[in-house]
C-alpha positions in Angstrom: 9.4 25.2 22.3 11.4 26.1 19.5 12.3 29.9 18.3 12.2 29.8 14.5 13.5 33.6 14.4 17.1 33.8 13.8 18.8 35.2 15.8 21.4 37.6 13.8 18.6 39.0 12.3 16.1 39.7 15.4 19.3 40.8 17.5 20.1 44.1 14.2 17.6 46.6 15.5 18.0 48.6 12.4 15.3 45.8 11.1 12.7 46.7 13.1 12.3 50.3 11.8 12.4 48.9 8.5 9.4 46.6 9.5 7.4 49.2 10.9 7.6 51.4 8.0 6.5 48.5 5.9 3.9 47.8 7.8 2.4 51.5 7.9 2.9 51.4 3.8 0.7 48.2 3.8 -2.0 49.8 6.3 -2.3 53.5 4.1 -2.8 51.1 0.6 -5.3 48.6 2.4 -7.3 52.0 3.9 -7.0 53.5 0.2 -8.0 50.4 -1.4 -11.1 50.0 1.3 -14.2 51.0 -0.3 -18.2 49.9 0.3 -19.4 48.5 -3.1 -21.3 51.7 -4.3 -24.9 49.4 -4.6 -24.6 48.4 -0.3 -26.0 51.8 1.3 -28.6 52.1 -1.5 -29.4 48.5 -0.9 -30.3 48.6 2.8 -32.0 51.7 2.1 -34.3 49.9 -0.4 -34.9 47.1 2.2 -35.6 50.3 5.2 -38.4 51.6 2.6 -39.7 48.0 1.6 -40.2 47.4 5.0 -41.9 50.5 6.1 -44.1 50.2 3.2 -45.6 47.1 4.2 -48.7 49.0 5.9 -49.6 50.4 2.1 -50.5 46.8 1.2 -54.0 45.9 3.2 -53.6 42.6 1.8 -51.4 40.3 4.1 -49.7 37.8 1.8 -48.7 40.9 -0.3 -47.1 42.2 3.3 -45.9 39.2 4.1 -43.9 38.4 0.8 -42.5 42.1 0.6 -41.5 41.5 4.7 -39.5 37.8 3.5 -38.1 39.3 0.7 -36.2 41.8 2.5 -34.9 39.9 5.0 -33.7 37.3 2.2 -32.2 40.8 0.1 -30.9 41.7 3.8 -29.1 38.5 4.3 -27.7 38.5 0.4 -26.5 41.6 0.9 -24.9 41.0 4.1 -22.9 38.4 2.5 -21.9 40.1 -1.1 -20.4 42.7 1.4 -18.1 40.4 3.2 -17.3 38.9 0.2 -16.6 42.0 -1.3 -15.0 44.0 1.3 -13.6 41.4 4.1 -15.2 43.1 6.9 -17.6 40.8 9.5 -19.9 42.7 11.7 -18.5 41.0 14.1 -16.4 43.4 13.8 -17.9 46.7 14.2 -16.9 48.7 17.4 -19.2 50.9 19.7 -20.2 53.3 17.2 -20.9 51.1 14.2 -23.0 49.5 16.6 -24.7 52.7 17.6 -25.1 53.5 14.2 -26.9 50.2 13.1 -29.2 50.5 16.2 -29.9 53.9 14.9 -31.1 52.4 11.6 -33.1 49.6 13.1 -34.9 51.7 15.4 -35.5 54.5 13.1 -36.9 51.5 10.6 -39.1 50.2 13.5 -40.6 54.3 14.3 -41.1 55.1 10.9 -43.2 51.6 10.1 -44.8 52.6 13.1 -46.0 56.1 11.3 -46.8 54.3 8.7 -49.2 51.9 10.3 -50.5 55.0 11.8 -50.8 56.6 8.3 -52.5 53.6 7.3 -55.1 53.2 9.9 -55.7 57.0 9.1 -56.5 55.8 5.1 -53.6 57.7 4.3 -52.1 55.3 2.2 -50.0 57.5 0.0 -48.9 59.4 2.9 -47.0 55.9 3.4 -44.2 56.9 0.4 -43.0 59.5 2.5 -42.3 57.5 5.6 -40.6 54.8 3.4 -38.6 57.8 1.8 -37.5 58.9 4.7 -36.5 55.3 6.1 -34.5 55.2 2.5 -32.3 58.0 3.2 -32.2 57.9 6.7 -30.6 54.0 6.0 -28.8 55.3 3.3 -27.0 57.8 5.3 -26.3 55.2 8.4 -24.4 52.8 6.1 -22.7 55.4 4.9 -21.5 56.6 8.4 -21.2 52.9 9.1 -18.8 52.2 6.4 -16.5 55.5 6.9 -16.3 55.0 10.6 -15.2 51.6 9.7 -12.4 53.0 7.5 -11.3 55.6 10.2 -11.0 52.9 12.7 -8.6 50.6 10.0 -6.5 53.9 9.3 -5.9 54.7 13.0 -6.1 51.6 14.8 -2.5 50.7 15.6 
């Protein structure tokens, strides 16, 4: 196999310090340039309180098109925020993980109140739960999306 680094050059160890400085510079501009698009966290939210909302609509193909819209809105905004920000979930480490299982599960417990609410004929009682999923979704993605920038500006 072939070396294609020169060897003058990789043999001056007064480059390397000069490398990792530039490299460090190039890390503190990418984690001051890395920002969620301001409509993302709001956006999940809305999908968190569509979906726990769905009890508040006896009728099922009402349901059933608010339920396929947000996974469709869910999907588009999955991919807006790659394109936008360059970040995969595959990405995520252990506590972006935790921190989307948080969301999903708290989505799934408060459409459970609200089935409950509903089954109770206390349909408007059902804006609070979907309220509640809103911010509570809101505020994940936003822990999501700061833990991720954390990570970039110490991972080595």
């Amino acid at each position: 196999m072939e070396n294609n680094i020169i060897p003058s050059e990789s043999s001056n160890s007064r480059f390397v310090p000069d490398i990792f400085d530039d490299l460090e510079a190039d890390r503190a501009r990418l984690v001051e340039h890395f920002r969620a698009p301001k409509w993302l966290a709001p956006g999940y939210g809305l999908i968190a309180a569509a979906y726990v909302s769905i009890p508040a609509f006896p009728d099922e193909p009402t349901g059933d098109f608010v339920l396929i819209a947000a996974v469709i809105v869910g999907f588009l905004l999955v991919g807006n925020a790659y394109r936008a920000t360059g970040i995969k979930i595959s990405r995520f480490g252990a506590r972006e993980w935790a921190a989307f299982a948080a969301a999903v599960l708290g989505s799934l417990v408060l459409h459970s109140v609200s089935l409950g609410l509903a089954s109770l004929g206390l349909r408007w009682w059902i804006a609070a739960s979907a309220s509640a999923a809103f911010v509570l979704v809101l505020w994940l993605t936003r822990l999501i999306f700061s833990s991720l920038r954390e990570r970039l500006r110490n991972d080595r």
